[in-house]
N, C-alpha and C positions, 0 to 999 in steps of 0.2 A: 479643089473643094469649092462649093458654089457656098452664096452667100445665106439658103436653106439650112444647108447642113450645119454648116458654124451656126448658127441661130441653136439648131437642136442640141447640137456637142457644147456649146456656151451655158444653153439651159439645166442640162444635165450635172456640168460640171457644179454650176451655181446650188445646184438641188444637193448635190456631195456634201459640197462644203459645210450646206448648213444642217444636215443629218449628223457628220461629225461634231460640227459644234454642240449640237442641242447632245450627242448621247455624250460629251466631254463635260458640259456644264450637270450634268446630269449625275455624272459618277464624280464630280467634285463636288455635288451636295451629298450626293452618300458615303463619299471619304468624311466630310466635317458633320454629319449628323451621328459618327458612333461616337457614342459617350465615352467618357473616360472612366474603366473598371477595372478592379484589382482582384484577382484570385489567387488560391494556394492550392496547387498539387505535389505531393509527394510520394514516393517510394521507397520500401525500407527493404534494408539487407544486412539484418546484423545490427552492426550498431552504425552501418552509412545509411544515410540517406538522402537521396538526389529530389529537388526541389525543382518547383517550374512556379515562376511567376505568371500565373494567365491571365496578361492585362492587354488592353488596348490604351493607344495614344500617349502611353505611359514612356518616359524620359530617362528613367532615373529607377535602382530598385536597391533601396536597404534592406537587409537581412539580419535579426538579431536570433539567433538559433539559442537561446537560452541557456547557454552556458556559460554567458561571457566572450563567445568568439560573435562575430558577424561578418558581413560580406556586402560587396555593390553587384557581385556576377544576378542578372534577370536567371538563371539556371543555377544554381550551385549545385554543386555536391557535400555535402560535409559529414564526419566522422567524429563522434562523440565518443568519449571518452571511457566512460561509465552509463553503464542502464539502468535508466531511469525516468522518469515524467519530466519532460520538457512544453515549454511553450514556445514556438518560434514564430515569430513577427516578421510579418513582410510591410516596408511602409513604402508605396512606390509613388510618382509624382511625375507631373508632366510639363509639357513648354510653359505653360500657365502661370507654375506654381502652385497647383494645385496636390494635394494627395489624400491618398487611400489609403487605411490601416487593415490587414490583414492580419487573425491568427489561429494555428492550428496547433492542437493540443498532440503532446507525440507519446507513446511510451515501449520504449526501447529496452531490447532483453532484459524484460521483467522479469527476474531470479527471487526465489522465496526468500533473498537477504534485503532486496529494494520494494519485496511485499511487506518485510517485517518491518524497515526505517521508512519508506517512503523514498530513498532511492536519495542521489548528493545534491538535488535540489529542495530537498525538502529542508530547509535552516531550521523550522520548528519539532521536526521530527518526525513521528508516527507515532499516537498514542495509541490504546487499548484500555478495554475496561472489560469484568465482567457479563455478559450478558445475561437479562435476563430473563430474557428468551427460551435461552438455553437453544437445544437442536435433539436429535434424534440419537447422534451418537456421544449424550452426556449421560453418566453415568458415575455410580459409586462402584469401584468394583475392588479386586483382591490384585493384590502384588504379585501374581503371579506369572509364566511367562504367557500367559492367554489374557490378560486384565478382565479374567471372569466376572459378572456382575456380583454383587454383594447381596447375600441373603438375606432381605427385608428390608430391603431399598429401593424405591419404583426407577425401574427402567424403563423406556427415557428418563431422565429427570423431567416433570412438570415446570413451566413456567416460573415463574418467580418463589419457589422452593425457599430459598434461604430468607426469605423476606415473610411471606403470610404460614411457611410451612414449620421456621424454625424462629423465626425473628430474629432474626439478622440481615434485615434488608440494606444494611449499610455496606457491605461487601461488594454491591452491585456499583459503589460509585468511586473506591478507588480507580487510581489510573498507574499507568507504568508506559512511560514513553523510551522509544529506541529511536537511536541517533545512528546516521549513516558511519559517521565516523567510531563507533562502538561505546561509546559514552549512554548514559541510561540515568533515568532518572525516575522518582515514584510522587504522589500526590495522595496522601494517607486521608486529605479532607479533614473536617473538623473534630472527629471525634479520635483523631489521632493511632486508629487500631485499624487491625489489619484482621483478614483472615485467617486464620490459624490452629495450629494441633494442640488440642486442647493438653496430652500429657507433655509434649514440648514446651507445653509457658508452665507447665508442671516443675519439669527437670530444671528448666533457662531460669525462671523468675520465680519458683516457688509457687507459683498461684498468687501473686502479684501483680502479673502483667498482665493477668484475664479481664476482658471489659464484659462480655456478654456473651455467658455460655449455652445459649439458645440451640444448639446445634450439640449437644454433650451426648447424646444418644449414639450418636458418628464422630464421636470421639472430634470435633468441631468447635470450636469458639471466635470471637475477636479479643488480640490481644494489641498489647500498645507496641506502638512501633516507632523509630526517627529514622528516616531513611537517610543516609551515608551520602554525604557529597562528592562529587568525583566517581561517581559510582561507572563501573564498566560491566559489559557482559559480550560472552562469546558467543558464535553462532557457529552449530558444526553441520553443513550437511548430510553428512553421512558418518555414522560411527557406532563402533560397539559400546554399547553406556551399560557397564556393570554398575548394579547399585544392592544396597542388603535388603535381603527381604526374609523370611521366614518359610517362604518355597524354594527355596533354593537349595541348592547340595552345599552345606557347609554355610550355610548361611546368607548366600550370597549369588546372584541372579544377570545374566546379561541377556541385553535386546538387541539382537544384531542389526546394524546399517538405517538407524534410527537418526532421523533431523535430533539435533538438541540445543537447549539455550540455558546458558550458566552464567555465574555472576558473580562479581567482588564482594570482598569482606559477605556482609551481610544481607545482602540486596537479593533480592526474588521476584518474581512474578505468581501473582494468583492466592498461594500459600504457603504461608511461614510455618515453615515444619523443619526436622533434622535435615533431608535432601533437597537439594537447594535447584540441582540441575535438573534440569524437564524435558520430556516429547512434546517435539512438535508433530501431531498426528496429522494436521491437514492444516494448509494454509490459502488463502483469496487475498485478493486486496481489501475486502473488509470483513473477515472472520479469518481467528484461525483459533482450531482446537487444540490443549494439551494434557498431558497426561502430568499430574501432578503426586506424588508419593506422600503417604502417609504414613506414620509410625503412630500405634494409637494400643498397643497393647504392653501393659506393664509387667510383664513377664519378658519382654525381649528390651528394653529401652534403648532407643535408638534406631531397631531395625522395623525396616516398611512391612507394614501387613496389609496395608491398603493404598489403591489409587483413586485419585477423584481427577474425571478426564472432563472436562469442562469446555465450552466455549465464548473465547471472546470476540469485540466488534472493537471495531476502530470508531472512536472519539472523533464526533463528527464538528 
């Protein structure tokens, strides 16, 4: 090789070197110019759910899955329990000591028992109230196995009805809260009375326990009420719910494979009348409608001649 050639192949080589260095120092400023960032992906299957922490430069990944378990795996997979509304935190952190809080809100085989309590996170419960709104499929209607509308009562119910239509606008502010663990509980408000069948505070109290019988026309009143501590109520999804009614053969009427919710001692939802246990006609996570019984004629006492199917919201 003459002393040309090495001059050229020297030059060349020297030209190499510094093209790798410059594209090295190049992609070592683009490794230290990504930020350090923390994201949450998840996938649900049931009541698993596989997580991915989508972070960069991140060291470190805690997991609080809101149930009281958590995790350091950057991917977990985890399996809850119960379904229900979860919040799971991801708190991830890098060489620095720096970190990122991540959360995403979950809810997992939502069943009409975790729409009705709020599911086993929820420690203050799930309340309801009246609405008074109302909706399309509220109505006054007959005990019958159709819950035929009631003749001379507007179908839909109007808007706040018991308030400007009858004066008893205080009906709309009781509450009745359900508890995952089946415990229940009611909030009568100040004036201590409840909605109610007016010949029932008849038979119960004499006409004593009547606060304001605004509503007597629909056989309707407020009457006074102490709601029972330790109170419980059941929830049946599916069931045949024989109750008395006056259509019935022999007095006596069944709804077959009918949602229901029923209740200790004296405890109710909606209206305090002889039949204590109710249809659930449709339920959301914030309405659900039911079909409540009335006994309002004094020739049967005791037995239903009418249904008021109403709807509530959850207490926000």
């Amino acid at each position: 090789m003459n002393i040309s050639n090495a001059k050229v192949l020297l030059g060349s080589l020297v030209c190499f070197l510094l093209v790798l260095n410059s594209c090295s120092s190049d992609d070592d400023r683009t490794v230290e110019s990504i930020p350090f960032t923390a994201d949450i992906f998840q996938s649900i299957n049931g009541k698993r759910v596989a997580f991915q922490g989508l972070t960069n430069n991140a060291t470190s990944w805690n997991w609080d899955f809101g149930d009281g378990t958590t995790s350091t795996d950057k991917n977990p997979i985890h399996a809850y329990a119960e379904g229900g509304y979860y919040t799971a935190v991801l708190t991830a952190a890098d060489a620095a000591g720096s970190s990122i809080v991540k959360q995403v809100e979950l809810a997992i085989e939502i069943t009409p028992y975790v729409l009705l309590t709020g599911g086993a996170t929820a420690e203050s419960g799930k309340t309801w109230k009246l609405s008074s709104a109302h909706s399309e499929g509220d109505y006054f209607g007959n005990a019958d196995a159709e819950l035929t509308p009631f003749d001379g009562a507007p179908a839909p119910l109007p808007a706040g009805i018991f308030g400007a239509g009858l004066g008893m606008g205080e009906v709309y502010e009781d509450e009745f809260t359900f508890y995952f663990d089946g415990s229940y509980s009611q909030d009568v408000k100040a004036d201590g009375a409840v909605f109610s069948g007016l010949l029932y505070q008849f038979v119960s109290t004499g006409g004593a326990g009547i606060v304001n019988d605004g509503g007597a026309d629909f056989g309707l009143c407020t009457g006074m009420f102490t709601p029972e501590t330790d109170a419980t109520f059941t929830y049946a999804e599916s069931e045949n719910l024989t109750i008395s009614s006056v259509y019935g053969p022999g007095g006596m009427l069944t709804y077959n494979g009918v949602s229901t919710l029923d209740f200790s001692g004296e405890s109710f939802i909606g209206l305090k009348d002889f039949q204590q246990k109710v249809i659930i006609q449709d339920i959301t996570d914030n309405t659900m409608r039911l079909v409540m019984f009335l006994a309002a004629s004094q020739d049967f006492i005791g037995v239903n001649t009418n249904a008021v199917i109403l709807t509530f919201e959850v207490v926000k």
